[in-house]
C-alpha positions in Angstrom: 0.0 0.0 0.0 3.1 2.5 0.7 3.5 2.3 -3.3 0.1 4.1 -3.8 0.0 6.5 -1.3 2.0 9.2 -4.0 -0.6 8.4 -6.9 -3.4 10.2 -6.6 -6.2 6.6 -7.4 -9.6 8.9 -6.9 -8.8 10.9 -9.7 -7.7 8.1 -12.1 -10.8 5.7 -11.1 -12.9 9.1 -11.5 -10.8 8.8 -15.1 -11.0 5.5 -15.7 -15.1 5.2 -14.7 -15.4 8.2 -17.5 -14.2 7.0 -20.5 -15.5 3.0 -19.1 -19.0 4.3 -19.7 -18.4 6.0 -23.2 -16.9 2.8 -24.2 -19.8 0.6 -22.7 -22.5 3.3 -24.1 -20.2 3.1 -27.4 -20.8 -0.1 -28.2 -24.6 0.2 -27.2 -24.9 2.5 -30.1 -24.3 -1.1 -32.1 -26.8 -3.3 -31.2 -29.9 -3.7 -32.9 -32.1 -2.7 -30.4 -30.4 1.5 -29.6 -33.0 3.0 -31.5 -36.0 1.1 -29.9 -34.4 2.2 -26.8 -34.2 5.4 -27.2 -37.9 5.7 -28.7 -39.5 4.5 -25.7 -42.3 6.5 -23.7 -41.8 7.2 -20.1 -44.0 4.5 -19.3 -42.6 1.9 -21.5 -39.2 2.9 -19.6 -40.7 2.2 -16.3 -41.9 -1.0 -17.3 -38.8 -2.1 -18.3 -37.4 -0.4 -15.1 -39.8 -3.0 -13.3 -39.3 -6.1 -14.9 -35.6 -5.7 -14.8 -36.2 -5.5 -10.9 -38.5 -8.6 -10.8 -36.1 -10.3 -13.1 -33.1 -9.7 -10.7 -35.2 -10.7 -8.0 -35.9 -14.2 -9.2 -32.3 -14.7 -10.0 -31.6 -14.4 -6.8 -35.0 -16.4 -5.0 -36.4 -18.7 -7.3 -33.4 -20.0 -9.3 -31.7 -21.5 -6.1 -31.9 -24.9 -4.4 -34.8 -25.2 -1.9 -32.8 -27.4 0.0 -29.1 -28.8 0.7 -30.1 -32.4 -0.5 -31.3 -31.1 -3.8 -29.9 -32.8 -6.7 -27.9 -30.2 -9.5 -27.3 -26.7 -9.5 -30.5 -24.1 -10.2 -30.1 -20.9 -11.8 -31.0 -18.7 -14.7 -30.7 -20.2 -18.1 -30.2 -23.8 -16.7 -31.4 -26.0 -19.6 -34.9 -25.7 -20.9 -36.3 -28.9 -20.0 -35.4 -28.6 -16.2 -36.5 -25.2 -16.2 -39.7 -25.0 -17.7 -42.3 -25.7 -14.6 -40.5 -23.2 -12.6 -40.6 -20.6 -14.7 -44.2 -20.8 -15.9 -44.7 -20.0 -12.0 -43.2 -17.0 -12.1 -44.2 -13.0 -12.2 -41.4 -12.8 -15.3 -43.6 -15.3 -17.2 -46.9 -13.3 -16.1 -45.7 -10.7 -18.0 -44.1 -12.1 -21.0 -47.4 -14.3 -21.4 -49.2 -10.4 -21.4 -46.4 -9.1 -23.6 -48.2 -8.4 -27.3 -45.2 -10.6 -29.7 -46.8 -9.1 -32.9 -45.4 -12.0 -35.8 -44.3 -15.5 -35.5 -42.3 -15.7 -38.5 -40.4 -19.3 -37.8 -43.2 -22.3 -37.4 -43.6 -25.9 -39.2 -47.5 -26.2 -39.1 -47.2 -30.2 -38.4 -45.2 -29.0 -35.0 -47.5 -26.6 -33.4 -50.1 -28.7 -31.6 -49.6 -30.2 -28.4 -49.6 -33.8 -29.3 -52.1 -35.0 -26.5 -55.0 -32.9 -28.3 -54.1 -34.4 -31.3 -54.4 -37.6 -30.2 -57.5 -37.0 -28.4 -59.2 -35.7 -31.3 -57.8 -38.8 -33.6 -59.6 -41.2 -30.8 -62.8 -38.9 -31.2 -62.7 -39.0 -35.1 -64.5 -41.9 -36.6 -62.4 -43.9 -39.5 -59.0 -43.0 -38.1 -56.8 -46.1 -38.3 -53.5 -47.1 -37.3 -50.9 -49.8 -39.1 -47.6 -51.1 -38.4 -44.5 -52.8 -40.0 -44.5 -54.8 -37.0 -46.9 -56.1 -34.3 -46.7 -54.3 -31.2 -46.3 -57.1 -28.8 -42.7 -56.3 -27.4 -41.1 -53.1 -25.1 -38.5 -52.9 -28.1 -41.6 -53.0 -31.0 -43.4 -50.1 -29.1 -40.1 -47.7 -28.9 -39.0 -49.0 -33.1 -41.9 -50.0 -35.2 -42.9 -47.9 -37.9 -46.7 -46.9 -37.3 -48.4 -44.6 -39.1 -52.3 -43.4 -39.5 -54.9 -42.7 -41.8 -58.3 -42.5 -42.4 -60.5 -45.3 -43.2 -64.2 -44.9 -44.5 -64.3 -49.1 -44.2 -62.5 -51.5 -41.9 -61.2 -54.5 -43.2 -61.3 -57.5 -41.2 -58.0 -58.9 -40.1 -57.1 -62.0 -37.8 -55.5 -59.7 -34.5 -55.3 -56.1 -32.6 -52.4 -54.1 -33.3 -51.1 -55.1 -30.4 -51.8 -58.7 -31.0 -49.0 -61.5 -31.9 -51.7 -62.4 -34.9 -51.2 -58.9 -36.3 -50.4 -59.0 -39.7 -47.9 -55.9 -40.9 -49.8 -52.6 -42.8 -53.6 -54.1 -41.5 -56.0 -51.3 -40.8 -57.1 -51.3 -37.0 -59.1 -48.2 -35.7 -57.3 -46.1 -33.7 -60.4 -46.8 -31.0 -59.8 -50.4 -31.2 -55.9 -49.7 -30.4 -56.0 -47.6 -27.5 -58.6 -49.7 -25.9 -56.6 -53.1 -25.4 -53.5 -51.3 -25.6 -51.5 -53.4 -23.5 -50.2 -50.3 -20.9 -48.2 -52.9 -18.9 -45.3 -53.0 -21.9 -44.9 -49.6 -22.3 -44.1 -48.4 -18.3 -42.1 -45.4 -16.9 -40.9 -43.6 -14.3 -44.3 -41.7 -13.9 -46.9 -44.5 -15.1 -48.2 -45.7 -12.3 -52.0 -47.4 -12.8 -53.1 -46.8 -16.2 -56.3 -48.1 -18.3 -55.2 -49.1 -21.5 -56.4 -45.9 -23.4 -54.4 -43.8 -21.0 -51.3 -45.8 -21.4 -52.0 -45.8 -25.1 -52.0 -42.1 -25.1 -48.4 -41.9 -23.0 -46.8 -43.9 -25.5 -48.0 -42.5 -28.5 -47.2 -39.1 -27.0 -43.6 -40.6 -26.0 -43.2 -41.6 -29.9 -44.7 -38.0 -31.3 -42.3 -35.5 -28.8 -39.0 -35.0 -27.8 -39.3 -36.9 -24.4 -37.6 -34.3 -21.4 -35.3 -37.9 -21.5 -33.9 -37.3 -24.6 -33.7 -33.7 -24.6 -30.8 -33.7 -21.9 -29.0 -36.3 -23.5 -26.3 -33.6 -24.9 -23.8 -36.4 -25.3 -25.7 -38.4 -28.2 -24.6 -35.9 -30.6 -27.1 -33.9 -33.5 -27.8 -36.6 -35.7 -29.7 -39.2 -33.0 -31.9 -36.3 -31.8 -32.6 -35.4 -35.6 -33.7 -38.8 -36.5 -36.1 -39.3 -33.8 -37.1 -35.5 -34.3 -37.8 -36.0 -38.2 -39.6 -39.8 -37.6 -42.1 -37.7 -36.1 -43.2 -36.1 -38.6 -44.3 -39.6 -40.6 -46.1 -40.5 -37.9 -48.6 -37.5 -37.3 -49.3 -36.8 -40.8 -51.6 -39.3 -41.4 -53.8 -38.1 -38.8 -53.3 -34.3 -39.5 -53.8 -34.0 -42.8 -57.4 -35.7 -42.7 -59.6 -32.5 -43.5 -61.9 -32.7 -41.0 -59.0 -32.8 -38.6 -56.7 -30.6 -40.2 -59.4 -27.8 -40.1 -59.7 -28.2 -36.4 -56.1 -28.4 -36.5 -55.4 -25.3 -38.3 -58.2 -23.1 -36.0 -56.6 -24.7 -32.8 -53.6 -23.0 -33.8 -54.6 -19.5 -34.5 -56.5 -19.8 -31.5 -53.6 -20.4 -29.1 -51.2 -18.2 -31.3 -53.9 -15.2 -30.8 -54.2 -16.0 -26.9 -50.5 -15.8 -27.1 -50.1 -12.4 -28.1 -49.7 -13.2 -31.6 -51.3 -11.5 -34.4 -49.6 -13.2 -37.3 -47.9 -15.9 -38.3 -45.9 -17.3 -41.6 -46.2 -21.0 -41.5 -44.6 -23.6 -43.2 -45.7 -26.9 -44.3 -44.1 -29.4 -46.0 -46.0 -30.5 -49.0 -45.4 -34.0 -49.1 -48.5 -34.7 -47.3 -51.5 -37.4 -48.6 -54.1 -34.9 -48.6 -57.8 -37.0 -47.7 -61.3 -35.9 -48.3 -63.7 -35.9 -45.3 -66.2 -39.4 -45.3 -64.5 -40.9 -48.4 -61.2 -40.3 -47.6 -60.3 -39.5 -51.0 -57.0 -38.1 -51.8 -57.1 -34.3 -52.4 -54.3 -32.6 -54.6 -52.0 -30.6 -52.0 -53.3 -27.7 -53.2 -56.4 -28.1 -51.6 -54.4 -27.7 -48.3 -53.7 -24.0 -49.2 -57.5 -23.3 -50.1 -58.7 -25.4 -46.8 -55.9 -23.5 -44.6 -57.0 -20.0 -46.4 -60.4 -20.8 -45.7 -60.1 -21.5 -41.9 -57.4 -18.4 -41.1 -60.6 -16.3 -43.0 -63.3 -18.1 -41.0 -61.2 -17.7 -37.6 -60.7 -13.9 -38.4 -64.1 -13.2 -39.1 -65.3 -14.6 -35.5 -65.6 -13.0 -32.3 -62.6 -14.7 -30.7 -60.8 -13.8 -33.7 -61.4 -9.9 -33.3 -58.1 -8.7 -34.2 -56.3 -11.3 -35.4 -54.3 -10.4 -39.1 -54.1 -13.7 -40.5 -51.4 -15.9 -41.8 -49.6 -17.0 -44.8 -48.1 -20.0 -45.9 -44.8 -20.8 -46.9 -44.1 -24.1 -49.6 -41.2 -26.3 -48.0 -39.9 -29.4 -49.6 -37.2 -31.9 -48.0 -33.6 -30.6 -48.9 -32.5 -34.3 -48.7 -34.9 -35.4 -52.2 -33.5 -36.2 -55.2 -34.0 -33.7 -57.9 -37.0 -35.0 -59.7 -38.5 -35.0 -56.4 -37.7 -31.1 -55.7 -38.3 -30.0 -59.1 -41.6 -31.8 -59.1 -42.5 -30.0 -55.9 -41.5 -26.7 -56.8 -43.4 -26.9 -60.2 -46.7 -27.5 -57.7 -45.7 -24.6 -55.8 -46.1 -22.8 -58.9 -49.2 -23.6 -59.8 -50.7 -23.6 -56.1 -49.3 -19.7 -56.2 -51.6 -19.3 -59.6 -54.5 -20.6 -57.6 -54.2 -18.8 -54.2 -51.7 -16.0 -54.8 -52.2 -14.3 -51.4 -52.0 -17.9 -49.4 -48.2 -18.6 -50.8 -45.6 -16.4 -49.1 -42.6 -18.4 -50.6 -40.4 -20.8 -50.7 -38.2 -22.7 -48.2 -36.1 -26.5 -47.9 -36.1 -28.2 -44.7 -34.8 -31.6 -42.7 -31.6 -31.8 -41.2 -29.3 -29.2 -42.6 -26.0 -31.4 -41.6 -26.7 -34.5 -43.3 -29.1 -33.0 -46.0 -28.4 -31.7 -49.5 -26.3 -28.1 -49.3 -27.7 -24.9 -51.2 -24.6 -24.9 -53.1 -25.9 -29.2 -54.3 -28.9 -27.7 -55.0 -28.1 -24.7 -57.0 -29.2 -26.1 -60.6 -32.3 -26.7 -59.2 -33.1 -23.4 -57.3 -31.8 -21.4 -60.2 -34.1 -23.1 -62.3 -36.9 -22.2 -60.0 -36.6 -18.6 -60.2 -36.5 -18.4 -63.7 -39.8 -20.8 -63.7 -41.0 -18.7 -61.6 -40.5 -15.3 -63.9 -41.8 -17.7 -66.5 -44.8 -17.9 -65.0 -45.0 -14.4 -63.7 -45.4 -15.0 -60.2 -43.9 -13.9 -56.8 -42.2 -16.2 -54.7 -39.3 -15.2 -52.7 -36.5 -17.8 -50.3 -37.0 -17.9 -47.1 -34.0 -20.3 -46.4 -32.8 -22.2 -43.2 -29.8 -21.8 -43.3 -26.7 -22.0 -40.6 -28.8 -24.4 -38.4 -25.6 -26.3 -37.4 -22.3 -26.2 -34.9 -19.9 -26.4 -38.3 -17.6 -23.7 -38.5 -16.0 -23.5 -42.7 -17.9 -26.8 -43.5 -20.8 -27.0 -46.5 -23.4 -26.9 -44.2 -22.0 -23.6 -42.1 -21.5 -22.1 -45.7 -25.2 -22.6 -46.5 -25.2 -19.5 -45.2 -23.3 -17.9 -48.6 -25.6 -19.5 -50.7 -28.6 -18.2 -49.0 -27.5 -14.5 -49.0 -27.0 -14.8 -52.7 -29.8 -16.4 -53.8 -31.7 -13.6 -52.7 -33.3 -14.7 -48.8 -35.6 -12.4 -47.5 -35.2 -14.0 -44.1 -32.4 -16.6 -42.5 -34.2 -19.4 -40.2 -32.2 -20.4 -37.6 -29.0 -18.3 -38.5 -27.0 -20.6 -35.5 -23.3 -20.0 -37.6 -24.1 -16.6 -38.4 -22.1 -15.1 -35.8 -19.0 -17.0 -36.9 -19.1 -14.9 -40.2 -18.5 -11.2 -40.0 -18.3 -10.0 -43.7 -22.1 -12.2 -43.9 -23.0 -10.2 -41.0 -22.4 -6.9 -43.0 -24.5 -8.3 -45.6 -27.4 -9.3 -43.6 -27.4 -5.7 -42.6 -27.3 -4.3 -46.2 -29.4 -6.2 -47.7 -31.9 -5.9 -45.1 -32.1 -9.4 -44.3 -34.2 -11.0 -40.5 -32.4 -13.7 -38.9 -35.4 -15.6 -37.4 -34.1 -17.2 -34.2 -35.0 -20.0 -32.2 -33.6 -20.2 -29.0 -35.9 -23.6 -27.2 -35.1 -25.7 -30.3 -31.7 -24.9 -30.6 -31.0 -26.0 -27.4 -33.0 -29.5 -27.5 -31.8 -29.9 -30.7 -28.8 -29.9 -29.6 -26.8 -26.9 -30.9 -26.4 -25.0 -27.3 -26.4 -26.8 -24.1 -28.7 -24.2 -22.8 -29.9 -20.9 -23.9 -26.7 -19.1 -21.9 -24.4 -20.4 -24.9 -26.8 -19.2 -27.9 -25.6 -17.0 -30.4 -28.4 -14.7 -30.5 -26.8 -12.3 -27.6 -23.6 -11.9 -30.3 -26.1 -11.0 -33.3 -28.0 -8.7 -31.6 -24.8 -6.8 -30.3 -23.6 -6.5 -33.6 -27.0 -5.1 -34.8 -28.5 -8.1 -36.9 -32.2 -7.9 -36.8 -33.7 -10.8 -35.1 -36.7 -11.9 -34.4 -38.0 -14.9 -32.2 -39.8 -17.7 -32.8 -41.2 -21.3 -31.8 -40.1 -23.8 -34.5 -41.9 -26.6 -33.2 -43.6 -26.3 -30.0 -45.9 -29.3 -30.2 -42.5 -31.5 -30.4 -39.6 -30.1 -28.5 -41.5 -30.0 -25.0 -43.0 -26.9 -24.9 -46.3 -28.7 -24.2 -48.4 -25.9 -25.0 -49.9 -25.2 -28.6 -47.9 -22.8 -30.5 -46.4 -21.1 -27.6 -44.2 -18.1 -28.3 -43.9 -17.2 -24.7 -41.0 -19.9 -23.8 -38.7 -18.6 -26.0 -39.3 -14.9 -24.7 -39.1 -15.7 -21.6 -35.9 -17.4 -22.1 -34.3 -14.7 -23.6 -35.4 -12.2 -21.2 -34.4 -14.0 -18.2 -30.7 -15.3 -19.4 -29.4 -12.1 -21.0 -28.8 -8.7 -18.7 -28.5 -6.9 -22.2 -32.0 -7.9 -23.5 -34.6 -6.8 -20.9 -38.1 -5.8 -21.6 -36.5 -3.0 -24.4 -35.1 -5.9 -26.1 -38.1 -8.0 -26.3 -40.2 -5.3 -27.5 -37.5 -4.5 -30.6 -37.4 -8.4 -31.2 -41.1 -8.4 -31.6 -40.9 -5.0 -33.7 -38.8 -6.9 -35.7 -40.7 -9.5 -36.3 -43.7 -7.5 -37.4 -40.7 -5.6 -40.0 -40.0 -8.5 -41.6 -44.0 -10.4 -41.6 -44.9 -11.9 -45.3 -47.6 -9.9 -45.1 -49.8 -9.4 -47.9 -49.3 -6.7 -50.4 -45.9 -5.6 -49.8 -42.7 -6.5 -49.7 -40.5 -8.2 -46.8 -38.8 -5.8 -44.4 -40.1 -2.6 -46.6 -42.8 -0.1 -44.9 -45.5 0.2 -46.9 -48.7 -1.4 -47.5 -50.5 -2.9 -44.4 -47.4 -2.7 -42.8 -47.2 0.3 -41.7 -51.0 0.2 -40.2 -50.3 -2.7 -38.2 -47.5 -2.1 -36.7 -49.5 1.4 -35.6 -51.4 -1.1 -34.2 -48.8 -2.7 -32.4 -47.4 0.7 -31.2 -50.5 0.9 -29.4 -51.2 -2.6 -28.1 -47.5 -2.2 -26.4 -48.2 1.0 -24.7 -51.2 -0.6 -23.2 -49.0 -3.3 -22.1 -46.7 -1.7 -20.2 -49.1 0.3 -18.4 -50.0 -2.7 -17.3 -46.9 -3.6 -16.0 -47.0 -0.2 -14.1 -49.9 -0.8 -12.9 -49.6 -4.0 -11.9 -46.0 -4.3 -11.0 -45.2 -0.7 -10.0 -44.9 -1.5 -5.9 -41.2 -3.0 -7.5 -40.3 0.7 -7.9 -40.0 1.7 -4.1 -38.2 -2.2 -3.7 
């Protein structure tokens, strides 16, 4: 200490603290959301006064062991699956549930519904069947078999159940008949306890159509194991979604939850390699007929009372990046001439499945080429929306995905993971006026972060990307709530000091920026645009008094 008695340290730390906080409020001036910041209304900033008081309050009191004995460490941004009943106790998810998100511009239609109202409505739906490559007499046949549905008007007459050693393989059995001699004994878990057959039916299905919380923390099994239970999924649900009675049940169930959520939009992909099947008959439809019956129920839902307010949706045509080419061309050519049909229900255009072990943009140049000049051809509209950078590879094909997207012309990135890796694409992004939509729940049980703490999205925002968030696939990853945006914004808000309730509200601004909406152009203000995000303006102001008036004893905490 006798060294620093000649240096005069209060006026250097005076110094020092000075030119730390231009250098902290420097950088600031980078990120995405400065101007949102500095736009906001002296309520809006006492709000966000509050919830970062509430938020550092649960830090400290709810993320902590109740007792000694407790198993693991708790704290914020532990990973999602652990973390998700505590947090929907919270006052932090109170408010984000409140929060109006605007746009979900990152959702696979197939992957929106909690699986155990699907199921329910399958066992309610006369001529729903099941079949199987294999009888379902074994622990091992229940986890493996191939089993898919459909819908039956008839029901042929085969020698045993489903379930039965007499089963022969691809036989028709009603779903009914199924759940009701399930045998619930074979398929047992920790939580199973005494189950009737239809109940134990229901857990195991459910077990075979999600992302178990199991699987989800089993970090160590690598990308591709996850991925291939994630994408078997998908086979198994279609039969019994895309039956039209059921899929226009399916579609309104959506927007309904998705409204209720604070969501007033939403761009949603499907993957058009679905049978299609008439109501009673159970005749195939062409695909197209799944645009026309989705247009019809986003108009119906609109038009109702509980639909007061809701701006609709708009679908965007996905094909598997894995098919061959005659498979992709053939698909695109139908996107085409579903656009011609419905030209407001087709946003654009979008390849999907497992980027890492799936064809590359830059494989799969001849045939995207060819579709925009098909498309000019054929004088219609219909822009990329690529995934692209959904992957831990650093300089491989699937990281430079990323390129390829940026100069075919993307409006929008999904996923975006790699992005930060890549500063001269981040420049572009920025220039060419380009949304990363981000995903931060099925990142992590998908196995790109071990929890949300080590996303990228906190890097991206710094360097002023525009992001906005998004759900992916709620009805599989564990969410367990119809389309819920909420997870995800909760996640954000509680993990990162730099977000707070300024930085949800430019995420959602951004997402609302960068809507398909109808009659104009991605990420340009004009057309409805402009209106609703007037709209939005509004509905946030009204949210955060609210908060005030709800929350504002926090201020004298």
């Amino acid at each position: 200490m006798a060294d620093l008695i000649d240096i005069d340290i209060e006026k250097q730390t005076s110094e020092h603290l000075k030119e730390r906080e231009a250098l902290v409020a420097k950088e600031k001036e980078l990120r995405h959301d400065y101007k949102f910041r500095k736009s906001l209304s002296p309520t809006a900033k006492r709000a966000a006064a509050i919830v970062s008081r509430i938020r550092q309050h649960e830090a400290e009191t709810v993320w902590t062991k109740e007792t000694v004995e407790e198993e693991g460490d708790v704290y914020p941004g532990m990973m999602f699956t652990l973390a998700k009943d505590r947090m929907e106790k919270t006052e932090l998810w109170r408010i984000v549930k409140k929060m109006p998100k605007g746009c979900l511009l990152h959702a696979h239609l197939e992957a929106m519904v909690d699986m155990e109202w699907l199921f329910n409505v399958a066992l309610n739906t006369p001529g729903i069947h099941m079949y199987s490559d294999i009888p379902l007499t074994t622990p091992k046949a229940l986890e493996k078999a191939d089993i898919q549905f459909t819908y039956s008007a008839t029901t042929p007459k085969v020698a045993g159940g489903l379930c039965s050693p007499q089963y022969e393989p691809g036989s028709l059995i009603p779903v009914t008949e199924v759940a009701d001699s399930f045998p619930a004994n074979l398929f047992l878990t920790a939580h199973s306890g005494n189950k009737t057959s239809r109940e134990g039916f229901l857990e195991w299905i459910i077990s075979r159509t999600t992302i178990t919380a199991e699987e989800s923390l089993k970090h160590h099994e690598g990308i591709n194991m996850i991925w291939a239970k994630f994408q078997s999924i998908f086979l198994v649900i279609q039969g019994v979604i895309y039956y039209e009675p059921i899929y226009r049940q399916f579609v309104r169930h959506i927007l309904q939850h998705l409204h209720q959520d604070g969501i007033l939009w939403v761009d949603l992909r499907i993957a058009f390699l679905m049978t299609f099947q008439a109501a009673e008959t159970g005749a195939i439809l062409p695909r197209s007929d799944v645009v026309r019956v989705s247009s019809e129920v986003i108009e119906d839902y609109k038009s109702s009372p509980e639909g007061t307010g809701f701006w609709g949706a708009r679908v965007i045509w996905t094909t598997i990046r894995r098919f061959d080419q005659e498979t992709i061309i053939a698909s695109m050519k139908e996107c085409v001439e579903t656009k011609k049909l419905y030209p407001d229900a087709i946003a654009g255009f979008d390849l999907v499945g497992q980027e890492d072990l799936g064809r590359t943009h830059l494989e799969l140049l001849p045939e995207l080429l060819w579709f925009k000049e098909y498309c000019k051809q054929h004088r219609v509209d219909i822009p990329f929306f690529f995934h692209a950078g959904e992957t831990l590879g650093d300089g491989d094909g699937t990281d430079e995905n990323l390129f390829d997207a940026i100069l075919l012309g993307t409006k929008r990135i999904g996923h975006g993971f790699s992005l930060h890796k890549h500063p001269h694409l981040i420049s572009l992004v920025k220039q060419n006026n380009i949304c990363v939509e981000v995903c931060p729940v099925s990142n992590e049980i998908l196995r790109l972060t071990s929890s949300i703490l080590s996303h990228s999205l906190p890097a991206m925002l710094a360097q002023g990307v525009p992001v906005s968030l998004n759900n992916d696939d709620p009805g599989i990853l564990g969410q367990k709530t119809t389309g819920s945006m909420t997870h995800d914004y909760w996640q954000v808000l509680q993990a990162f000091d730099n977000v707070g309730l300024e930085g949800l509200g430019d995420l959602a601004l951004t997402g609302m920026k960068f809507a398909a909406f109808e009659g104009g152009e991605v990420g340009v203000m004009e057309g409805p645009r402009v209106k609703r995000m007037e709209e939005w303006w509004k509905m946030w102001e009204v949210f955060c008094e609210w908060v005030v008036a709800e929350f504002g004893h926090w201020e004298r905490k």
